[in-house]
N, C-alpha and C positions, 0 to 999 in steps of 0.2 A: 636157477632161481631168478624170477623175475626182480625187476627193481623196485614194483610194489608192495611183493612178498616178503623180498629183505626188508624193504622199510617196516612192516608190520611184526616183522622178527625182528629188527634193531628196538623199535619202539617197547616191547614186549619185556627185550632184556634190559632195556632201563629200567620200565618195571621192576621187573625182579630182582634187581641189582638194589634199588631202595627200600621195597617191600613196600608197605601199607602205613599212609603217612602216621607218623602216632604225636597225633596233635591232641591234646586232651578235654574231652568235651567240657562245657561249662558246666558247672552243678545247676540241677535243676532242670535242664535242656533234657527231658528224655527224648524228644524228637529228632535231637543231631543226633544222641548214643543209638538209638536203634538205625539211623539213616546211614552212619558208619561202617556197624556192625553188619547191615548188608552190604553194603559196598566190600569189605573186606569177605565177605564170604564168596560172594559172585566174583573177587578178585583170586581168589582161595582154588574156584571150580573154574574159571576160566584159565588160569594158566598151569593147571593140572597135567595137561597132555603134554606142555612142553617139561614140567619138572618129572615125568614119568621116561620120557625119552630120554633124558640126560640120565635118570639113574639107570636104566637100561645100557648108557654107554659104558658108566660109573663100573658097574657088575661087571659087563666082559671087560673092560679094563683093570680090574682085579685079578680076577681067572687068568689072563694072560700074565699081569705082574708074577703071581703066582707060581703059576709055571713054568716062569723061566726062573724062578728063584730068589724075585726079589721082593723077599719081605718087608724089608723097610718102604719102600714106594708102595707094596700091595695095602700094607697098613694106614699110607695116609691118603689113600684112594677108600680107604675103610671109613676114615674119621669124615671124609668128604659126605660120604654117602649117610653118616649119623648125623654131619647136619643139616644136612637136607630135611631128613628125616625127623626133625627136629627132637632127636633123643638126648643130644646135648643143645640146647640154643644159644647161638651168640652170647657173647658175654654181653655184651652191649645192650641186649634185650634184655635179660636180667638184673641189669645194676639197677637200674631202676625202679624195681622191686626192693632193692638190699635194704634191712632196716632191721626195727624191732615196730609192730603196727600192735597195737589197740585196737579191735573189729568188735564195733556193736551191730548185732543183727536185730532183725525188724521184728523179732520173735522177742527179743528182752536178751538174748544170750549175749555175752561180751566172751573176746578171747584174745589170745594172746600170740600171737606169729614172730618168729625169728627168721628174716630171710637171707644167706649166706650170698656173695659172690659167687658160687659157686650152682648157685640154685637149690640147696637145702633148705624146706620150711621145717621148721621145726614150734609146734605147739606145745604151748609148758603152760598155759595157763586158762580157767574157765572160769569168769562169774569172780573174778577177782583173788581166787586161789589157785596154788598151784598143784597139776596136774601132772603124772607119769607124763613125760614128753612123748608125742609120734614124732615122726619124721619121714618127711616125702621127698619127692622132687617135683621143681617146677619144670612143667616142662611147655612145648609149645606145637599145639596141635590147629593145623591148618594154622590160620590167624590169632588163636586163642592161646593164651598162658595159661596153663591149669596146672592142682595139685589135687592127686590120685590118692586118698589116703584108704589105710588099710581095712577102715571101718564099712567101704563099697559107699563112701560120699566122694562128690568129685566139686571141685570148685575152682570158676573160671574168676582169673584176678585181671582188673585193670588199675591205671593208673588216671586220676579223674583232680586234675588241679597240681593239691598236696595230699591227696586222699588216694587213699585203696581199698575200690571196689569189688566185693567178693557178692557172685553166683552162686550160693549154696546149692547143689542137685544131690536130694536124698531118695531113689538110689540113682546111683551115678549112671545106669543107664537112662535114667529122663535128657543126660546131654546128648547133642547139641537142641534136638526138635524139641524138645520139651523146657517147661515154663522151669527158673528156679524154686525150691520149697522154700529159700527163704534169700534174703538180701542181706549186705553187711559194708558199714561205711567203716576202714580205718584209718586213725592217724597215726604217724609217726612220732613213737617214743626214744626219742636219742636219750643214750646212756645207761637204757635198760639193761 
């Protein structure tokens, strides 16, 4: 390896070692949130190839853990590989989310979100009553935090200030190329 290739590979894994600054846009700025939002996806698809290699190493480093019989090491080369993967995400990306939020959407709908430590959303409430609870998970795809619910709506959450920005996409294949069906700002209700 040259010493300009390492540099471009050191520089790469600082990157990836911070991820995608999460500075939160000003309200009203839709030209920094969308200028963002590309930056984090072109950051997303460019360093793609290195997080493919590493899980390609991740894998046969399993398989051999494995086969020699060690479960315990094969398993936290497993949990490595989930967060990569982003099936479980940092906690640390989640807490941030943690709360109980009030979301009025741009359609009139208001609703009610509980978000766990642990990355449980759970909805109990619509239009000011309550509601059979769902329950999802957040999770984090590419650069996006999203919750998958069982209705085939998907919605991408940010954090914007003291607010939580919710993507509604109905159906959840319009994510990611496709516009949201509808938008939703909420706040956080401590003590709910």
């Amino acid at each position: 390896m040259t010493c300009r290739s390492f540099s471009r590979f050191a520089a790469t894994l600082i990157v990836l070692s911070f991820g995608p600054a999460q500075v939160p846009a000003q309200d009203g700025i839709e030209e920094l949130a969308r200028a963002r939002e590309v930056f984090e996806k072109e950051m997303a698809f460019s360093t793609r190839p290195i997080r493919d290699r590493y899980l390609s190493r991740l894998e046969s480093m399993k398989r051999s853990l494995g086969s020699r019989g060690d479960a315990r090491a094969a398993a936290a080369v497993q949990d490595e590989i989930d967060r990569v993967n982003g099936i479980n995400p940092e906690p640390s990306g989640v807490v941030r989310f943690v709360g109980v939020w009030k979301i009025e959407y741009t359609n009139g709908t208001t609703r009610r979100y509980s978000v766990s430590s642990e990355g449980t959303v759970t909805f109990d409430e619509m239009g000011g009553k309550t509601v059979t609870p769902a329950k999802a998970k957040l999770t984090l795809k590419g650069s996006d935090f999203v919750v998958e619910w069982a209705d085939g709506t998907l919605e991408r959450l940010k954090i914007s200030g003291k607010n939580l920005i919710v993507d509604h996409f109905n159906p959840k294949t319009n994510y990611p190329a496709g516009q949201p069906s509808t938008k939703g700002v909420g706040t956080n209700s401590p003590g709910k």
